[in-house]
TORTI-679265 format. One line per field, with one value per residue (C-alpha): z, y, x; residue number from 1; residue in one letter. Coordinates in steps of 0.25 Angstrom, whole numbers. Layout:
N
z [Z; ...]
y [Y; ...]
x [X; ...]
nr [NUM; ...]
rest [A; ...]
END
This chain:
176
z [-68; -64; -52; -44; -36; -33; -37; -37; -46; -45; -52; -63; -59; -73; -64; -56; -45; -39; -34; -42; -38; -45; -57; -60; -69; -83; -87; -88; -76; -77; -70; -66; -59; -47; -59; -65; -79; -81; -87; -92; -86; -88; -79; -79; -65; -58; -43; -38; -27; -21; -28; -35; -49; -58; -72; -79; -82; -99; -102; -89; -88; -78; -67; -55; -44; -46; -42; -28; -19; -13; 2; 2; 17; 27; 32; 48; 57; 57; 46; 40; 25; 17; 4; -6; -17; -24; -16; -26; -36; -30; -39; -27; -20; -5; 5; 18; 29; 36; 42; 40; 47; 42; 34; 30; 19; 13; 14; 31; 28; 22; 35; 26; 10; 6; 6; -4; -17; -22; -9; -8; -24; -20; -8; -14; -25; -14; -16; -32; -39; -49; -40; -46; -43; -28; -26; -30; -22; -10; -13; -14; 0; 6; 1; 11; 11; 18; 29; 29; 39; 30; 23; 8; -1; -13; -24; -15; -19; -27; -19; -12; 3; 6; 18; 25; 16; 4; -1; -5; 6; 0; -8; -6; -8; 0; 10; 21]
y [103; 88; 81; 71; 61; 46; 36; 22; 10; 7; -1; -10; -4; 6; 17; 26; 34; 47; 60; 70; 81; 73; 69; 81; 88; 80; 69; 60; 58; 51; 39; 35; 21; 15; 6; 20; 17; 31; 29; 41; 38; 45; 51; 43; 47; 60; 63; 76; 76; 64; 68; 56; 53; 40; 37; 28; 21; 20; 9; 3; -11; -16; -21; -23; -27; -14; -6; -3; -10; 0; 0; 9; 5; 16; 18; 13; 27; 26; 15; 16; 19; 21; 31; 29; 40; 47; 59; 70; 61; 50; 38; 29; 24; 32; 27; 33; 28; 35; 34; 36; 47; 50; 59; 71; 84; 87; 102; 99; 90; 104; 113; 125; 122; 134; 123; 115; 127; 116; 117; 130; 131; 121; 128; 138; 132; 128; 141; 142; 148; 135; 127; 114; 119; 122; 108; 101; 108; 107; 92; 91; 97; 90; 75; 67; 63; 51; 57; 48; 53; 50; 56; 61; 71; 77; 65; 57; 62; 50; 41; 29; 26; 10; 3; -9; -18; -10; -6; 9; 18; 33; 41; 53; 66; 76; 79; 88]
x [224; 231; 227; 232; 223; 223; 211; 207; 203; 187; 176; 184; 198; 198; 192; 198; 191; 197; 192; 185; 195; 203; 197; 192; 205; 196; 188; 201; 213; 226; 227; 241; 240; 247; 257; 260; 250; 243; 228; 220; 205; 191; 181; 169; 161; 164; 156; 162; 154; 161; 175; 174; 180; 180; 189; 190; 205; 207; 214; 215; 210; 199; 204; 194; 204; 211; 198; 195; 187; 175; 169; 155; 153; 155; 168; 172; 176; 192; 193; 206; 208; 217; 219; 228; 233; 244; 245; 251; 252; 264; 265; 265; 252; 249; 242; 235; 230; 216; 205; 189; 185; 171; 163; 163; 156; 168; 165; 166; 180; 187; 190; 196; 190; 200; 211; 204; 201; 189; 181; 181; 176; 167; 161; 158; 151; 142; 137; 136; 122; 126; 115; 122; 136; 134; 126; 137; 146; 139; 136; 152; 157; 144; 148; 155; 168; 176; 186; 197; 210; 221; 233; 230; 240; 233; 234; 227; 213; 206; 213; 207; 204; 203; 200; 206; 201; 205; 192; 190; 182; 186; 193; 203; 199; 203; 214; 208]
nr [1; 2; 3; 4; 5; 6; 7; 8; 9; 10; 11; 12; 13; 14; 15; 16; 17; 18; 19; 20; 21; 22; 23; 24; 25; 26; 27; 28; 29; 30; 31; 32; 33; 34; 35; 36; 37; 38; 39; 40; 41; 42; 43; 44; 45; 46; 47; 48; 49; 50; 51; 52; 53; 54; 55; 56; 57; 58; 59; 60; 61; 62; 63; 64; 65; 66; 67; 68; 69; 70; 71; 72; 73; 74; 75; 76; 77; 78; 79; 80; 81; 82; 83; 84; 85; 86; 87; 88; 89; 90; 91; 92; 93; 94; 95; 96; 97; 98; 99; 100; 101; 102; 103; 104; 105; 106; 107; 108; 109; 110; 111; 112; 113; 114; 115; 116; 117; 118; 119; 120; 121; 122; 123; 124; 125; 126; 127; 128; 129; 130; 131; 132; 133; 134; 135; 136; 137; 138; 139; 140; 141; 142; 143; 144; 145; 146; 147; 148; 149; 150; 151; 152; 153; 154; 155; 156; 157; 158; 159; 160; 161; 162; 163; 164; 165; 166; 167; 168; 169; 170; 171; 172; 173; 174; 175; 176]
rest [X; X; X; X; X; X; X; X; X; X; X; X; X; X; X; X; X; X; X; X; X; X; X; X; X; X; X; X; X; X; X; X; X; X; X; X; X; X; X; X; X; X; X; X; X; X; X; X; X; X; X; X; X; X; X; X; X; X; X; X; X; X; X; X; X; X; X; X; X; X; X; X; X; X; X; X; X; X; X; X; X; X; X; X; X; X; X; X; X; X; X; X; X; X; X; X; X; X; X; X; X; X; X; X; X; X; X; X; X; X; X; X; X; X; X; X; X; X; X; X; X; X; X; X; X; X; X; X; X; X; X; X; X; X; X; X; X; X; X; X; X; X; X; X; X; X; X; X; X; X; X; X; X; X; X; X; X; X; X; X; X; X; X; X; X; X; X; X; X; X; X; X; X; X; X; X]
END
């Protein structure tokens, strides 16, 4: 199965940090770069929980000043962001303009999880005699997430969220 997401540059600008719904299709993703170069890159740190995945960039060379800059302090109410992606795969760069709007479980963020197959898989794993399987899934629609009033279109999971001053605050993962 081929998924389409966006992501971002971290750490020495050879790494790549997008969801793990959109990661999760193998071990390696193609990375097709704003210039057009695609780049296979590896899976090197995957937190489901957070729907969180890193790769690594083969044969892309380091470059630091193409890595985001990251902002752990808690976000203002009403603090303008803004998410960038590649909703449904366009070449061209998209940006939207949000908000911050708290905090949220993101079992409570869903008001009808039949619209969203995974959720519903996943609540009911909740209820698995696999002890480990239903902790996870609890742990996983029990982890907060960032709500952010913005527009985003499927391919913009992965996507980064910045603030005014350009430092990275979030990351796109669901459109709700």
């Amino acid at each position: 199965e081929s998924k389409v997401g966006s992501g971002l540059f971290v750490n020495d600008g050879t790494e790549v940090l997008t969801n793990a719904h959109v990661g999760l299709s193998g071990a390696f993703v193609d990375v097709i770069t704003n210039d057009g170069k695609r780049y296979h890159a590896q899976l090197i740190k995957l937190d489901e929980i957070n729907d969180l995945a890193r790769f690594k960039v083969m044969g892309l060379p380091a470059d630091p000043s193409r890595a985001a800059k990251v902002d752990l302090s808690a976000l203002k109410p009403e603090e303008e962001l803004v998410t960038y992606g590649h909703p449904g795969g366009a070449p061209d760069l998209w940006a939207s303009t949000g908000n911050y709007k708290g905090k949220a479980s993101l079992e409570s963020l869903v008001p009808d999880p039949k619209a969203y197959p995974d959720l519903v898989a996943l609540i009911a794993m909740k209820n698995s005699a696999d002890p480990l399987l239903a902790k996870m899934a609890r742990d996983y629609l029990a982890s907060e997430r960032i709500i952010q009033r913005a527009h985003v279109e499927h391919g913009n999971s992965g996507g980064p969220s910045f603030d005014g001053s350009q430092y990275l605050r979030a990351v796109a993962a669901i459109r709700i």
